[in-house]
N, C-alpha and C positions, 0 to 999 in steps of 0.2 A: 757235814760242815764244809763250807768252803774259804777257803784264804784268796785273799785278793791283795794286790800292791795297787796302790793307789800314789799319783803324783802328790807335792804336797800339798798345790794351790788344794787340787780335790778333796783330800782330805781336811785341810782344815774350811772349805765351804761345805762338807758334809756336818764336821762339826757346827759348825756355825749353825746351820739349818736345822740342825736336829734339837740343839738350845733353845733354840726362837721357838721352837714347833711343840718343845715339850717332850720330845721320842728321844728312846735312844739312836745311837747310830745305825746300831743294827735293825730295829724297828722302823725306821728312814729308809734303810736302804731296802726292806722286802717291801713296804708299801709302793716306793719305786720300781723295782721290779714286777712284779705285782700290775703295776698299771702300764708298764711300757708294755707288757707281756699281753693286757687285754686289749689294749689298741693293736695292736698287728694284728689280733686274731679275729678283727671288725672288716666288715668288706669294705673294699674301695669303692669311689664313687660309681666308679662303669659298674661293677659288680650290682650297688643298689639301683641303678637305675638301669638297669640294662633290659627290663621290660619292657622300658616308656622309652626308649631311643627308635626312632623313626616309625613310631604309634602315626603318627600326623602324619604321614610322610607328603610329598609333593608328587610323587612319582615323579620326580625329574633329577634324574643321575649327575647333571651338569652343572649343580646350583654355584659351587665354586669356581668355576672355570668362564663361566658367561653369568657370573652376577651381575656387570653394569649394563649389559647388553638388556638382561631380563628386568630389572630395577627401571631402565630408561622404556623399554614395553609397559612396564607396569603405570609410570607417569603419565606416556600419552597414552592411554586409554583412560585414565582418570582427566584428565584434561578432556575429553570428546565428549566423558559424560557430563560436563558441569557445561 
């Protein structure tokens, strides 16, 4: 069993919540914990994707550092082909 103090605005929005919803308080609040507790234990995005990060790569180390320089290359060479 655990005790908790609770402000009173929170307490009476638990209340509240838990009327509207049909739960008790206590029933509100494990279902709440309950699901803050499985989201944390979800990977982060780098985590899910961190297979697929630099899958495509350009091989070119500099891409943020000389974008307009590489972007304005990329122009006129499309320009020469048309």
């Amino acid at each position: 069993m655990i005790t908790l103090r609770l402000n009173p605005e929170l307490e009476q929005t638990i209340n509240n919540t838990a009327k509207i919803m049909g739960l008790t308080k206590s029933e509100l609040i494990r279902q709440s914990i309950n699901e803050y507790i499985s989201k944390l234990e979800q990977p982060n995005a780098w985590e899910t994707g961190k297979d697929l990060f630099g899958k495509y790569s350009s091989s070119l180390g500099n891409l943020s550092e000389n974008r307009k320089d590489l972007i304005k290359d990329k122009l006129k060479a499309k320009v020469k082909r048309q």
